[in-house]
Phi, psi and omega in degrees: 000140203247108181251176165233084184337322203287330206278142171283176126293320209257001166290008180236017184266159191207157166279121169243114157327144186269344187294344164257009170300134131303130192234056157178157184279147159290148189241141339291169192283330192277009164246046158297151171286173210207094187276087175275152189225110160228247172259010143218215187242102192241139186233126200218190192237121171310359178246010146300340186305297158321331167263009168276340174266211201205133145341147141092000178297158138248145166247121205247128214220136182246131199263354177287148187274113185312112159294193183253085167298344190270135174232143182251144203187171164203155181274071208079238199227014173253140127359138151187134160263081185302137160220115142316145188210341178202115177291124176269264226241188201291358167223011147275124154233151167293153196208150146251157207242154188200128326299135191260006206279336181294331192255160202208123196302122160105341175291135132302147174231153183263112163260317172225148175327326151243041188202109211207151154222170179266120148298108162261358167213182207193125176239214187261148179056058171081340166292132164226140195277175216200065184283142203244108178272048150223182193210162153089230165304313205306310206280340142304301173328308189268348166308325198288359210228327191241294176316160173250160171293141192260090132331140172281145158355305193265021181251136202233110147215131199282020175251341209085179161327162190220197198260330178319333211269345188296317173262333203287320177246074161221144178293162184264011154241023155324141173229283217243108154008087163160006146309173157203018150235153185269153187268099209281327175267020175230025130323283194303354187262144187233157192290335196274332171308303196288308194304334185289337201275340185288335156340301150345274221135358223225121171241140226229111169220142212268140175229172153210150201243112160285089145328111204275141171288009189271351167311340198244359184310167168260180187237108179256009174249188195269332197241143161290354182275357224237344198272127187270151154270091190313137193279169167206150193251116164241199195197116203239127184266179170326298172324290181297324168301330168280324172316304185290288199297354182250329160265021168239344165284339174260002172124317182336180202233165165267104196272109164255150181277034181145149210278304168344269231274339176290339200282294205299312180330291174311315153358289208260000174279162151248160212326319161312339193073014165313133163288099186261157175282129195255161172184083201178192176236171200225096166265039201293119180247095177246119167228155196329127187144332203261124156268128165294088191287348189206327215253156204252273168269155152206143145319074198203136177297164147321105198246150199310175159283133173032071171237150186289007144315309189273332179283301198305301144002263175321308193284340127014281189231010172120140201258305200302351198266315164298317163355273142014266174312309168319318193262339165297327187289317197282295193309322172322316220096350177297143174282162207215129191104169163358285188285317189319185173273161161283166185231181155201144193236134130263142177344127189264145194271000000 
């Protein structure tokens, strides 16, 4: 885990209007917009993206798929709201649980007539671990049947998800089964998208990261050092490593689709930026300070005020320079969030 003793929390806070949150995506996703930040400010399209890359790039791409992670249930007679975040063993998952204050180690909670779980253990801020009876395929199944897309907080539908969110928020490179949150910046690609950028010159190699739902936790202390980070379990094969270390020996750059897929990277290179097969879980905490072993570029949407997002960013390309950018963007008009436009940052030297 990586900190900064020095850093503040309220040093990353900003104003956001609430009228720029999005609470839905643009159709098509690649014509969303597009903020490039490098030593100036360019407002662009995403589907603008291929001449902004090089021959000879790779673009790292995260390939895990969102469950419908979210549950409804009730313990007796109270209410409960299950939002899954991390898989222990093929019928355990960590949850955040809502009001958890109702649950009690050894309590069943109902989701459906056949599908219950025990809470066996109870942590800090609402989490409870969660045994389920069932397990493996059976327990994805009945997620598929019982569960919602779990949307972040700040997406307001008095129903919960819907059937539109079902497609809107999973990427067009979903695979491998086990997120619960969407890798939010590989939202925007489309297959006609992909071909321009392989089109390009740019070879598109695959990672997979399970988005955890603690991506959306607030950072509730005052020193960043003091801020715990949820793990979430990735995966870098043999394969996407030799790609990146063989296009990074020939000059290329490393492109990530998402602040997920720089965590993993950074993760799994080494201080050289040699690239290893990774296989494991990554609680990587980066804030200004953090020297950058691999990634070139990145891809990423508009992230809250004082979230390890808007921190990870700033160390990225720099805090006065997102600063900046954030506030041209609110003025401009870019949408923000989940649902929102997109950036491209390069790397601050």
């Amino acid at each position: 885990m990586y900190s900064s003793a020095a850093m503040k929390t309220i040093d990353f806070d900003f104003h956001l209007p609430s009228e720029a949150i999005a609470e839905r995506p643009v159709s098509p996703r690649d014509a969303a917009r597009l903020l490039a930040v490098g030593e100036s400010l360019r407002d662009l399209h995403m589907r603008d993206l291929p001449g902004l890359l090089e021959p000879g790039d790779v673009l790292v791409f995260n390939d895990t798929r969102v469950l419908p992670a979210r549950l409804r249930g009730r313990r007796g007679e109270a209410r409960i709201e299950a939002t899954l975040h991390k898989q222990e063993a093929v019928n355990e998952w960590l949850a955040f649980a809502r009001p958890a204050k109702r649950l009690r180690q050894g309590e069943t909670v109902t989701f459906a007539e056949d599908f219950l779980a025990e809470v066996v253990a109870k942590g800090e801020g609402g989490e409870v671990r969660l045994r389920f009876n069932v397990g493996g395929a059976d327990l994805i199944a009945a997620l598929q049947r019982h569960g919602e897309m779990p949307l972040p907080p700040y997406i307001k539908r008095e129903a919960g998800a819907d059937e539109r969110d079902k497609a809107d928020y999973q990427t067009m490179f979903a695979e491998i089964e086990g997120a619960v949150a969407a890798p939010t910046a590989g939202l925007h690609f489309t297959p006609n998208l992909m071909q321009a950028i392989r089109d390009r010159g740019v070879t598109p190699v695959p990672l997979t990261l399970h988005v955890g739902a603690g991506t959306f936790l607030p950072v509730k202390v005052d020193d960043l050092a003091d801020h715990r980070m949820h793990a979430e379990y990735g995966e870098v094969s043999a394969e996407t490593a030799q790609a990146i270390n063989k296009a990074r020996a020939a000059g290329g750059r490393v492109v990530a689709v998402g602040t997920t897929v720089l965590r993993l990277l950074e993760s799994a290179a080494d201080e050289d930026g040699t690239l290893r097969p990774f296989a494991g879980d990554t609680d990587i905490f980066i804030t200004p300070g953090y020297r950058f072993k691999i990634v070139d570029l990145l891809v990423t949407n508009f992230h809250l005020p004082k979230s390890t997002l808007f921190m990870l960013v700033c160390a990225f390309a720099g805090m006065e320079r997102m600063k900046q950018a954030y506030k041209h963007a609110i003025a401009t008009g870019y949408r923000f969030y989940s649902y929102g436009d997109g950036s491209l940052l390069k790397r601050a030297t």
